[in-house]
Structure formats: structure tokens, C-alpha cells
C-alpha positions as CSV (number, residue, x, y, z in Angstrom):
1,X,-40.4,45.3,-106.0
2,X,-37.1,46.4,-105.4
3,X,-38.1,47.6,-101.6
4,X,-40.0,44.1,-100.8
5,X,-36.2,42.7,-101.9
6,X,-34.6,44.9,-99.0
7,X,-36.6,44.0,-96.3
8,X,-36.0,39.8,-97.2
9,X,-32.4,40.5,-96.8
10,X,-32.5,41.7,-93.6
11,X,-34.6,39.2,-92.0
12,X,-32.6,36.2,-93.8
13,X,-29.7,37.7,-92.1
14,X,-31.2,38.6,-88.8
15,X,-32.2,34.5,-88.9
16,X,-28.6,34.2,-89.8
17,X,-26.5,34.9,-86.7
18,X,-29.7,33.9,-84.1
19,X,-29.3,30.3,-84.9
20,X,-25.7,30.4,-84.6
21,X,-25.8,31.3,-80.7
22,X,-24.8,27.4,-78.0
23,X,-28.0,25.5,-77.8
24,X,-27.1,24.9,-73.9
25,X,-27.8,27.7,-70.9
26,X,-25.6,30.3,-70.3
27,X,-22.1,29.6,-68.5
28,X,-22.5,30.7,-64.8
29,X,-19.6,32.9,-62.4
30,X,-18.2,30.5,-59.5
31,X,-19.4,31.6,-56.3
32,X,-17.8,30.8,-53.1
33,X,-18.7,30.4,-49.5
34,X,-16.5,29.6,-46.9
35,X,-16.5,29.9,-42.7
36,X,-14.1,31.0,-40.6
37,X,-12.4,27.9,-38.5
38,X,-12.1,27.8,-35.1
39,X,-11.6,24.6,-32.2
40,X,-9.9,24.0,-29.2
41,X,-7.2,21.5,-28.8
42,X,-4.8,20.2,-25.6
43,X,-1.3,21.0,-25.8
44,X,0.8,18.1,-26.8
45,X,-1.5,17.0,-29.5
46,X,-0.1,13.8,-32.5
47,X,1.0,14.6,-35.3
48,X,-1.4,14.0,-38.2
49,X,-4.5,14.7,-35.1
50,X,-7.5,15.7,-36.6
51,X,-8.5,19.4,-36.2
52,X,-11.7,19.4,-38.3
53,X,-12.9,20.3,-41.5
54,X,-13.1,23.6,-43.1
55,X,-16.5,24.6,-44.3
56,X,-16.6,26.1,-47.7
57,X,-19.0,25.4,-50.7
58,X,-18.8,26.6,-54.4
59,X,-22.3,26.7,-56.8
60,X,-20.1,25.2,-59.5
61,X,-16.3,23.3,-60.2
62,X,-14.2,21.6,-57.4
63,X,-12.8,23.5,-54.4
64,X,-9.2,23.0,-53.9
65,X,-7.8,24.2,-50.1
66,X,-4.7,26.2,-49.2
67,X,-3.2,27.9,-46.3
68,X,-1.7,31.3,-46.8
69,X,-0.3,32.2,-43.7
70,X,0.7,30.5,-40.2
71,X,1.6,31.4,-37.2
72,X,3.6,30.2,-35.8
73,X,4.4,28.9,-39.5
74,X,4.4,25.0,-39.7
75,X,1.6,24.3,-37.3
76,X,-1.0,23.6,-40.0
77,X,-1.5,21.2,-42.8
78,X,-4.6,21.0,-44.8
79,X,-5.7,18.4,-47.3
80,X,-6.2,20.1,-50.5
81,X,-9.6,18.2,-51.6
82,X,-11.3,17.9,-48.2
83,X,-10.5,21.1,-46.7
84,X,-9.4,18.7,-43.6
85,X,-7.2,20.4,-41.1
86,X,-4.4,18.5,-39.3
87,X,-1.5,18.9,-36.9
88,X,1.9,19.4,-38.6
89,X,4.1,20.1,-35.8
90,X,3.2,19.2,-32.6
91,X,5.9,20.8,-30.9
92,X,4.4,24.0,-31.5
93,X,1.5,23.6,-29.3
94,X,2.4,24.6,-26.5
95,X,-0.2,26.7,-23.7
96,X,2.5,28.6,-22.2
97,X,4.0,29.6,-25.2
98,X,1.2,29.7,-28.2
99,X,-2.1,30.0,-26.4
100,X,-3.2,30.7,-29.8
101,X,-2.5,29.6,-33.5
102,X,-3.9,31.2,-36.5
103,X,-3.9,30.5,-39.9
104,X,-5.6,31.9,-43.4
105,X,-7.1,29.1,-45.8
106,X,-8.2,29.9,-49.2
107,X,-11.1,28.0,-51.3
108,X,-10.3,28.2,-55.0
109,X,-12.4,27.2,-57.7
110,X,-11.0,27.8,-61.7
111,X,-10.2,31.6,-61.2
112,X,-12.4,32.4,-57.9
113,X,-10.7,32.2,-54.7
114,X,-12.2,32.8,-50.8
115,X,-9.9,33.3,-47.6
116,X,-11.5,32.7,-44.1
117,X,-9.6,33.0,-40.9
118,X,-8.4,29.6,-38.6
119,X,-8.0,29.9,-35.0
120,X,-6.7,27.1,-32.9
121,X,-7.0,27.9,-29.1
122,X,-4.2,25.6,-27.5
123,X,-5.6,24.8,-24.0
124,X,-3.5,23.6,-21.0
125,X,-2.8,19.8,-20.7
126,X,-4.8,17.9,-18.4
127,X,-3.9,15.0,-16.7
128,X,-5.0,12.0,-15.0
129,X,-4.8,9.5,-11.9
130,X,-4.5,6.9,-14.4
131,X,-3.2,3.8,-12.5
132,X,-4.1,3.4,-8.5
133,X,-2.8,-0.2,-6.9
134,X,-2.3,-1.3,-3.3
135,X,-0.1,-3.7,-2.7
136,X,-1.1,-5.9,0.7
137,X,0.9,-8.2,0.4
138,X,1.8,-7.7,3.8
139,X,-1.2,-6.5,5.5
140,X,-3.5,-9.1,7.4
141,X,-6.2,-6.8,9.2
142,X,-9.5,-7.9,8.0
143,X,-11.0,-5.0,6.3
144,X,-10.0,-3.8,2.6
145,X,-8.2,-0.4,1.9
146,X,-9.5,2.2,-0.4
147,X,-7.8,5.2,-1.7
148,X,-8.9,8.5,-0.9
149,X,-8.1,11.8,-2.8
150,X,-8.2,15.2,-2.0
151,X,-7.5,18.2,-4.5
152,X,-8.1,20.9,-2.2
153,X,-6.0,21.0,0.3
154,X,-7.8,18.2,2.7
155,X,-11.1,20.0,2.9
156,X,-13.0,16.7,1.3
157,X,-11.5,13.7,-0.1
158,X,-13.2,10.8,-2.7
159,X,-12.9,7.8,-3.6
160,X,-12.7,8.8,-7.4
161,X,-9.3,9.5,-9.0
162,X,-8.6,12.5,-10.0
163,X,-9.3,13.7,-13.4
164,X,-8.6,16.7,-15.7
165,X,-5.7,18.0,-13.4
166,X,-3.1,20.3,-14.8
167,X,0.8,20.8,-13.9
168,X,1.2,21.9,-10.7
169,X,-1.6,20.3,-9.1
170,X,-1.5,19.0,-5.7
171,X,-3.3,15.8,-4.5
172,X,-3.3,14.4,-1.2
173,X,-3.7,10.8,-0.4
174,X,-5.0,8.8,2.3
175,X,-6.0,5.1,2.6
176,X,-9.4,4.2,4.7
177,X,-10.1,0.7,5.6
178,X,-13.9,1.3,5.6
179,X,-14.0,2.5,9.0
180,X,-11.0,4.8,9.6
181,X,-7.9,6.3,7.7
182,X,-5.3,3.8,8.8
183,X,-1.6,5.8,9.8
184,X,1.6,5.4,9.9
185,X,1.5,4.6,13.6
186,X,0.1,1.2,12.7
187,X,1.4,0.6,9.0
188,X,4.3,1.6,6.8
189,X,3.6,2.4,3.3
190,X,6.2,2.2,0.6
191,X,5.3,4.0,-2.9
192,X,6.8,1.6,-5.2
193,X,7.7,3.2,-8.9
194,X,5.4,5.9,-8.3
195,X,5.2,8.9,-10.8
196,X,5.5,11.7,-9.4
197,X,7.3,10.4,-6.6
198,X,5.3,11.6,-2.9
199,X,6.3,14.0,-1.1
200,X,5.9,13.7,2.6
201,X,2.4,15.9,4.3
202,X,1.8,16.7,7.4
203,X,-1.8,16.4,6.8
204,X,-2.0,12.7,4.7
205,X,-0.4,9.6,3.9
206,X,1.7,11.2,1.0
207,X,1.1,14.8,-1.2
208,X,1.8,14.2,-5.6
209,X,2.5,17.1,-7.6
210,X,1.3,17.1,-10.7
211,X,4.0,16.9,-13.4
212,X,3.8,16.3,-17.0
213,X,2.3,13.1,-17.7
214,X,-0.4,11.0,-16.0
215,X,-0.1,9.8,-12.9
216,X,0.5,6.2,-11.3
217,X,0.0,5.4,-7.4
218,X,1.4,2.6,-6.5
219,X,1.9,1.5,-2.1
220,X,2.9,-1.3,-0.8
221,X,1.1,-1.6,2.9
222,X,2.8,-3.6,5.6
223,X,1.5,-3.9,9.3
224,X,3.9,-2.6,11.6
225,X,4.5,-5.0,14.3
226,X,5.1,-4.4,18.0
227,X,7.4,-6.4,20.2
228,X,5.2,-6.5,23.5
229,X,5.8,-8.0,27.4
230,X,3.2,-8.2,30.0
231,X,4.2,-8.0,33.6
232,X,3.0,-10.4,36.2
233,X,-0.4,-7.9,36.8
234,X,-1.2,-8.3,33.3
235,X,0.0,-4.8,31.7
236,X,1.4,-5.1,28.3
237,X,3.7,-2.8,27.1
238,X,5.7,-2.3,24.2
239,X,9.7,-2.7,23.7
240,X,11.2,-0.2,21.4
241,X,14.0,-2.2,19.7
242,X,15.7,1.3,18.3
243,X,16.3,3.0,21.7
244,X,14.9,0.0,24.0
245,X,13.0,1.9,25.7
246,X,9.2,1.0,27.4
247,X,6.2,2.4,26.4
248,X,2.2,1.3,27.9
249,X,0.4,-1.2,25.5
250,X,-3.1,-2.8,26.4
251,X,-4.6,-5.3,28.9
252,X,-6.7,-8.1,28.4
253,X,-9.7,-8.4,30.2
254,X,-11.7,-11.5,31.0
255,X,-15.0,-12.0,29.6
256,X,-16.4,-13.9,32.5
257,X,-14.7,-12.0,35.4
258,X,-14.3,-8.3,33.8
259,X,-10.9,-8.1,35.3
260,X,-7.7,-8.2,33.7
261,X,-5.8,-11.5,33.3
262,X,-2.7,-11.4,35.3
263,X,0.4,-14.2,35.7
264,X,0.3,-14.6,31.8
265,X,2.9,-16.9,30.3
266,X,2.5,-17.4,26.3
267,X,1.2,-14.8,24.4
268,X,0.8,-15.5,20.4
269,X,-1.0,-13.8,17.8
270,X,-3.0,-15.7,15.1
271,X,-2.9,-14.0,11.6
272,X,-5.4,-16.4,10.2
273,X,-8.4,-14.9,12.6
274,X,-6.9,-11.7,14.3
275,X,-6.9,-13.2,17.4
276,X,-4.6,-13.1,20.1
277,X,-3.8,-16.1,21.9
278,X,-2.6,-16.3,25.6
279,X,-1.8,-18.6,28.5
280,X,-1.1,-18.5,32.0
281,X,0.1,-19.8,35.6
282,X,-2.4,-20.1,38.0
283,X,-4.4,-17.2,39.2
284,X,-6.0,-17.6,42.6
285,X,-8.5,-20.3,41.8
286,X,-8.3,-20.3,38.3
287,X,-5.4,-23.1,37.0
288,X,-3.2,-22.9,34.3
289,X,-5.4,-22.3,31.2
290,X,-5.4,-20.5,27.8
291,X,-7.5,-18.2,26.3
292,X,-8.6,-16.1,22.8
293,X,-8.6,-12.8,22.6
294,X,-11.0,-10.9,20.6
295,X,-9.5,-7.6,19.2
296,X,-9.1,-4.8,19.1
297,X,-11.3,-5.2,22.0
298,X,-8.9,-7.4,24.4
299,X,-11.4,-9.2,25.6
300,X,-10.5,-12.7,26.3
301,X,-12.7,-15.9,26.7
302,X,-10.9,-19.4,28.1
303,X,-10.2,-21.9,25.8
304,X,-8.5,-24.4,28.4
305,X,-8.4,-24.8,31.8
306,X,-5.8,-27.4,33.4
307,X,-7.2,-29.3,36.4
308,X,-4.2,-28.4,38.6
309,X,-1.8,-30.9,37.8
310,X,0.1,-27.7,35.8
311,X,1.8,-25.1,37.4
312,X,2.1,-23.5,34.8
313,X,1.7,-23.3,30.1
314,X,5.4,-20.5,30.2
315,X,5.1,-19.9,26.3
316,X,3.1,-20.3,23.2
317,X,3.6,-20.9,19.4
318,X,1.8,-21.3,16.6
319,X,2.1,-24.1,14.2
320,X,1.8,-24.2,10.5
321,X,-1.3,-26.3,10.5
322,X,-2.7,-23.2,12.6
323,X,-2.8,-25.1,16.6
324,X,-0.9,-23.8,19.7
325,X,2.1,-25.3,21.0
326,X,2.9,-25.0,24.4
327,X,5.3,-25.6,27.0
328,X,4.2,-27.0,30.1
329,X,5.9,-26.7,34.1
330,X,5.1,-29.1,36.3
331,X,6.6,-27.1,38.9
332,X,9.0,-29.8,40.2
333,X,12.4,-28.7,37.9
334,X,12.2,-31.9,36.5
335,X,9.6,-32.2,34.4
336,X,8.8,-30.4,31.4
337,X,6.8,-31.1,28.5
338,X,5.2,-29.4,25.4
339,X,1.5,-29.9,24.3
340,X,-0.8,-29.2,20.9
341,X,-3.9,-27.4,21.3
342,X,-6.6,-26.8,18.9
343,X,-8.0,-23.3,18.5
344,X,-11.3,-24.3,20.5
345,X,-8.9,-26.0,23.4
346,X,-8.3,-29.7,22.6
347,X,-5.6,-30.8,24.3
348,X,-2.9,-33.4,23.1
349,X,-1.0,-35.2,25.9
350,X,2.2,-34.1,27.1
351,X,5.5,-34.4,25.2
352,X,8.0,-34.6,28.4
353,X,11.0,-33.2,26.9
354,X,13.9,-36.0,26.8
355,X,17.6,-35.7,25.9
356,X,21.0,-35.7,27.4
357,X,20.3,-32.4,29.2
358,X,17.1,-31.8,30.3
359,X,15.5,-27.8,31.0
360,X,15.4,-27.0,34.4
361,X,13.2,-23.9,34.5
362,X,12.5,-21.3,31.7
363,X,10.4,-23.0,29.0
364,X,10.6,-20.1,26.7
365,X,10.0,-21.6,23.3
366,X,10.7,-20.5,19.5
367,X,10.2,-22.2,16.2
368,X,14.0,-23.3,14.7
369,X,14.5,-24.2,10.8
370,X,14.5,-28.2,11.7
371,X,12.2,-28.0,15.3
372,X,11.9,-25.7,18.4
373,X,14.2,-23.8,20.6
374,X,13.7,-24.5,24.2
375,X,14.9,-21.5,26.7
376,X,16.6,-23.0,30.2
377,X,17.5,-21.4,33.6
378,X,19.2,-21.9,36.6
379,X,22.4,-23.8,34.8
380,X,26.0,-23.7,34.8
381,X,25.3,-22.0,31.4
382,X,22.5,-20.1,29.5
383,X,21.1,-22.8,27.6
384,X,19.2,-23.0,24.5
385,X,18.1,-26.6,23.5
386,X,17.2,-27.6,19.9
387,X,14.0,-30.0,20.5
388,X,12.2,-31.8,17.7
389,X,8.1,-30.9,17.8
390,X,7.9,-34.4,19.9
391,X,10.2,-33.0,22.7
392,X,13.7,-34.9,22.1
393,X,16.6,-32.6,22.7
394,X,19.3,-33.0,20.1
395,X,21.8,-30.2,21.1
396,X,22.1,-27.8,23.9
397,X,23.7,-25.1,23.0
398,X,26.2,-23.0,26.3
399,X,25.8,-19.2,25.6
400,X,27.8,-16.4,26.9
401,X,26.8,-13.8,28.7
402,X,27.6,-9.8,27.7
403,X,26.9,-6.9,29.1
404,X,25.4,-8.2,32.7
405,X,26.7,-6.9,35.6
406,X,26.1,-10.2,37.7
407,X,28.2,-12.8,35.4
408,X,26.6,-16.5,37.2
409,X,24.5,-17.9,34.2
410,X,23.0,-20.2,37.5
411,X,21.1,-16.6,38.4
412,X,19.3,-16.2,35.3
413,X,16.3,-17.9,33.5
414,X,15.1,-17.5,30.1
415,X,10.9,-17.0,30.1
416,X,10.1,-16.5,26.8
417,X,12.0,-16.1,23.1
418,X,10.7,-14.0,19.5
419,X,12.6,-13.7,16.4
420,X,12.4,-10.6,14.9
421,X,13.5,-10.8,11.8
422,X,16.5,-12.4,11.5
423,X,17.2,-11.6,15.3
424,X,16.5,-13.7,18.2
425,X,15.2,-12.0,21.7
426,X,15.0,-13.5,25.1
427,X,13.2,-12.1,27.9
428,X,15.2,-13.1,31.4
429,X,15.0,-13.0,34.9
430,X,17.7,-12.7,37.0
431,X,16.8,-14.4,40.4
432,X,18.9,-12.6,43.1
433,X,17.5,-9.3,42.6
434,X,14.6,-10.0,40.5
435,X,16.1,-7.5,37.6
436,X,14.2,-8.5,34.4
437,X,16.0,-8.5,31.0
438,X,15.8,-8.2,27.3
439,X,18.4,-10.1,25.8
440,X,19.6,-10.7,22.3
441,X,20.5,-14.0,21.7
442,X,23.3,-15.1,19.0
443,X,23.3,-18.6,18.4
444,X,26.4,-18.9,15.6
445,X,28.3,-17.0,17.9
446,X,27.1,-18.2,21.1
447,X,26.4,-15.4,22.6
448,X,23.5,-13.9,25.2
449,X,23.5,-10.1,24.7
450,X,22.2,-7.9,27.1
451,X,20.0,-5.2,25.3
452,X,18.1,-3.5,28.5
453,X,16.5,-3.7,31.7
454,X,13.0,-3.8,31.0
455,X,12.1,-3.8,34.6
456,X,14.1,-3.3,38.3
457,X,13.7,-5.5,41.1
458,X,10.3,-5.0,42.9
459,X,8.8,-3.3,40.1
460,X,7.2,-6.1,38.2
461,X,8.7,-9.2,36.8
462,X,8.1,-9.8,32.7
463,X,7.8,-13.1,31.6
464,X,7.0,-13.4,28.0
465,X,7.6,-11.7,24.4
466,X,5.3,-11.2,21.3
467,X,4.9,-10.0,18.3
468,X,1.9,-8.0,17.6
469,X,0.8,-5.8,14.7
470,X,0.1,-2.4,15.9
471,X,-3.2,-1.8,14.3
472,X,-4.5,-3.9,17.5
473,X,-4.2,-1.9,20.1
């Protein structure tokens, strides 16, 4: 009895202590896994820019983020329940100077930390052709332009912009009107704000280096214009107005005859249809007419042809409402008149000039503010009359003459007159030895200025100025 007693105890306690054990499972260790880190990022980054997220896991609790070590210190920041990675300082993110930044970040859980390695390869800054404008404002050939770029050296060029470029970079720039690469022969081109500002190239319009930041190109394209004469055979050529000197031009060449057009009086360019209008004296049997020019060609098809009762249409304008105005000589050196033509050769009638003094040769004409200036010859004076467009003369103003070596204004007669600018020119013969002259003329102060001899005596009289954009010829 007593030994059945024994063995009861020990199982009553052995049931004791099992059923005091948790009723739940087992508490489990914290495991951690966690990735090394590494991106890229361009120098120059935000601050706050997003690097990533660091990848880390944990079978049980909430990881909480850390880093442990930076360098250079301060780069990094991390968000402590995401394990997101951000910029700190962005001044630290430099290519030249930290190609690379590390870091250490540590994944904790309760009493169970990981570390795992950050890398941040800083790569050089690229940049951009970000803004590309042309201005042509003051351009009126027909075709469009079109940037072209080149990035190595002028071996190939596109029409995209550049992209991805780094400091240092060169790009060269040209402008193509669909057929060619227009030049600075025929155009200037200002690069208004700019950044970088050009540099000049030998080889294209302009060369950028790249700098820091984007890039803007920005060029204003304006036609150069040419301040031609034509001699009595027809030749045009071109007046330098910064050393007055002569240089060859073009001739015009009849589309029914295929010769050139000699004896020309007017010459005008039309910027509303690049074509270049001219009129003339008569030639052999042909009578005064005028004519349209198709360029760049310089072939030129009559518009006009007087019946004879002309001698001669000295000068042409064009009016606002885009029709020819032209002077007329009877050939008597009493009668003068201006007419209106349409593009296609309508004719008004005559406007005989009227006035208190009355031209007597020249018939150079010009627009003024209020009307047209009329050029005289053979006077007591150099004369330039102020004529309404209906051909009354309400002042004739006496100029002086400067710089002539024969000093009788009676020798001279003004053929044709251009502004340039703000400047007024007169081509001039001078009778007695048949000297013809480029003349500036100063109307405040009264004043004929002689600029050069465009021709000698016997070596081809000039009898008429223009201006024509260079890209024409």
C-alpha cells in the first residue's frame, strides 16, 4: 500500500508543473535580411531627391533604419520606418570631387540589428540644348531656317539638339535654309542673350562651350543688303560704303532675247515677291519699258513697254500699296512726269511735275517723310525738290557741293538717289568729262558730299542706285 502511495505522488506532481507551461507557441529569435544599396545619381542633385529604398526584411517586429557611417559625412539621410534614402546635402555631390559616396545602414529589430553597405556613384552632369529660337525678324528670303548641330568637330551635323552633353563640350552651329547653309556673306547673325555666349569658328556660324547649366540659342538673322549700280552695258556692281570701293555684282538677262539688258534706269527690289524690278531708256529697238526679274536667277521678263513717246523711266520706287513709281523723261528738259505701275505693267497716266522750279534733267527719285524727293541737273545749284506723290513741287532745296574738283553745280546731274539708313546717296554725272559720282547728300545741312568716283570718263557711265539683299546674287 504504502508503495502504490509513492508512485500517485509523483505523477500528481509530474501533472503539476506540465499544465503550468503558456498555452501559445514558442516565442521566436528576430531574423534579419538586408541588401547592400547601390544607384547612380547626377551631380548637383535637390535636396530631399529620392535615392531609393533600402531592402531589408525581419520574420518578426518592426524594422527601424540608421546610418552609421558617411562619407563624406552629411550626404545621407534615411527615414527611420521606410528605409528611404534621400539627399542631405547636395553640395557634396560633386563628380570631380566625390565620384563616390558610401554609407553603412543598420536594420534593427528589438535587440537584432543588420548593417549592409550604400554606394552612391555621383556621375558627371549632363546638359542640354534646351531653348533654340531664330529670330527673322529681319529676314525676307522665302525659305525657312533650321538649326544644325554638330558635336564632333563638323564631321556631321543634325537637326536635333543636343542632349546629354557635359562641361566642356563643344557644339558647332550652322543655319540651313532647306537648300544650303546660309553665311555671313549674305546675312548677319546676332546671338541675342545667349548662354554660353558663341565663340567665333572658322568652320560654322558660331562654336558654344559647354558650361554649367543648359544651354539657350538664341539669333537674330538679318539680310545684309548691297548698295548696287549698273553701268550703261548692264553690269551691276556693288558699292562698298566702308572703303567705297567697287566690286562685280550680276547682270540681268532678258528672257526673250538671252542678252543682257543694258541702258537701265530704275532698279528696285520687291520684298513682298523677291523680285527685282527694273526700267530702262531705249535700247536699239526696244523703247523705254520695265521689267521683273526672277532671282537668284536674273532673268528678267518685260512688264511695260512705252510706245516711243518716252525717252526714257530714270528711277523707280516702290509704294506701300506694293506698285512702282516712276519718273519719266520726255527727253525735251521740260517735261517731266512720274507714273504708277502695277506689278503686271498697268500704267497710270503721267503726273507732269509742276512747281515754281521745275527739274531739268536727272529724275532720280526717293521716298521723303511727307512725299518724294526729286534729283535735278544742269542748274545753277544741285537741286533736290520735295514733290507730293501727284508731282507738285513744294520746295527745292540749293545744295552745296564738297569735295569736287570741278565746283559748277551746272556740270552735274543727279540720276538716281537710296537712303541707307538714315543716309541719303546720290549717284551723279558730271557732263564735261563724263566722271561719274557717288555722292552723299545732307539735306539739314545742305550739303552734296562727294564720297567717290565710281567710274572715270570713258569707262562707263552709272546711272542708278539700289538696295539689294545679298543673298540674291
Amino acid at each position: 500500500m504504502k508503495k502504490v502511495s509513492i508512485v500517485l505522488s509523483v505523477f500528481l506532481i509530474t501533472l503539476h508543473f506540465g499544465c503550468r507551461k503558456d498555452d501559445g507557441p514558442e516565442a521566436l529569435a528576430a531574423v534579419i535580411t538586408i541588401s547592400n544599396f547601390e544607384t547612380s545619381v547626377e551631380e548637383n542633385p535637390v535636396e530631399n531627391q529620392v535615392l531609393g529604398t533600402i531592402s531589408a526584411s525581419t520574420n518578426t517586429g518592426t524594422l527601424t533604419f540608421s546610418l552609421t557611417g558617411e562619407t563624406p559625412s552629411g550626404a545621407l539621410s534615411i527615414n527611420a520606418s521606410s528605409g528611404q534614402l534621400t539627399v542631405a546635402d547636395p553640395s557634396v555631390f560633386v563628380f570631380a570631387t566625390n565620384p563616390t559616396i558610401t554609407a553603412t545602414v543598420q536594420a534593427k529589430v528589438e535587440d537584432v540589428a543588420k548593417t549592409a553597405n550604400i554606394t552612391i556613384n555621383v556621375t558627371e552632369e549632363t546638359l542640354d540644348v534646351v531653348t533654340a529660337i531664330i529670330d527673322k525678324t529681319g529676314y525676307t528670303a522665302p525659305e525657312d531656317l533650321t538649326f544644325l548641330y554638330s558635336t564632333d568637330g563638323g564631321d556631321s551635323y543634325s537637326t536635333d539638339k543636343p542632349t546629354d552633353l557635359t562641361e566642356g563640350d563643344e557644339i558647332l552651329v550652322n543655319i540651313s535654309n532647306g537648300i544650303m547653309d546660309i553665311s555671313k556673306d549674305d546675312f548677319s547673325f546676332t546671338w541675342i542673350n545667349s548662354s554660353p555666349v558663341p565663340q567665333t569658328s572658322d568652320i560654322a556660324l558660331a562654336k558654344f562651350v559647354v558650361g554649367s547649366t543648359d544651354l539657350d540659342i538664341k539669333v537674330a538673322v538679318v539680310d545684309k543688303w548691297e548698295l548696287v549700280t549698273s553701268n550703261l552695258g548692264g553690269e551691276f556692281s556693288v558699292i562698298n560704303l566702308d572703303d567705297f570701293t567697287l566690286s562685280s555684282g550680276f547682270t540681268v538677262i532678258s528672257n526673250d532675247q538671252n542678252k543682257t539688258i543694258g541702258n537701265v534706269g530704275g532698279v528696285v527690289y520687291n520684298p513682298n515677291n523677291h523680285k527685282i524690278y527694273i526700267s530702262t531708256g531705249k535700247n536699239g529697238e526696244i523703247f523705254p519699258s520695265i521689267y521683273e526679274v526672277d532671282t537668284p536667277g536674273m532673268v528678267a521678263n518685260s512688264i511695260y513697254e512705252n510706245d516711243g513717246t518716252w525717252s526714257k523711266i530714270p528711277s523707280l520706287i516702290l509704294a506701300q500699296d506694293n506698285t512702282l513709281v516712276a519718273s519719266i523723261d520726255f527727253g525735251d528738259f521740260e517735261n517731266h512726269a512720274l507714273v504708277y505701275s502695277s506689278l503686271t505693267g498697268d500704267i497710270s497716266e503721267p503726273a507732269f511735275l509742276s512747281g515754281d522750279l521745275l527739274p531739268n534733267s536727272g529724275m532720280g527719285i526717293t521716298w521723303s517723310e511727307d512725299g518724294i524727293l526729286v534729283g535735278d541737273g544742269y542748274q545753277s545749284s544741285i537741286l533736290i525738290h520735295k514733290s507730293s506723290i501727284t508731282g507738285v513741287i513744294s520746295e527745292s532745296i540749293a545744295l552745296d557741293l564738297q569735295g569736287f574738283e570741278n565746283v559748277n553745280p551746272a556740270s552735274y546731274t543727279i540720276r538716281d538717289l537710296e537712303w541707307v539708313g538714315a543716309k541719303l546717296y546720290a549717284i551723279c554725272l558730271e557732263t564735261i568729262s563724263g566722271d561719274t559720282y557717288l555722292a552723299e547728300v545732307d539735306l539739314d545741312n545742305k550739303k552734296f558730299i562727294n564720297k567717290m568716283l565710281v567710274s572715270p570718263g570713258g569707262q562707263g557711265r552709272y546711272e542708278n542706285l539700289a538696295l539689294i539683299p545679298a543673298y540674291l546674287f
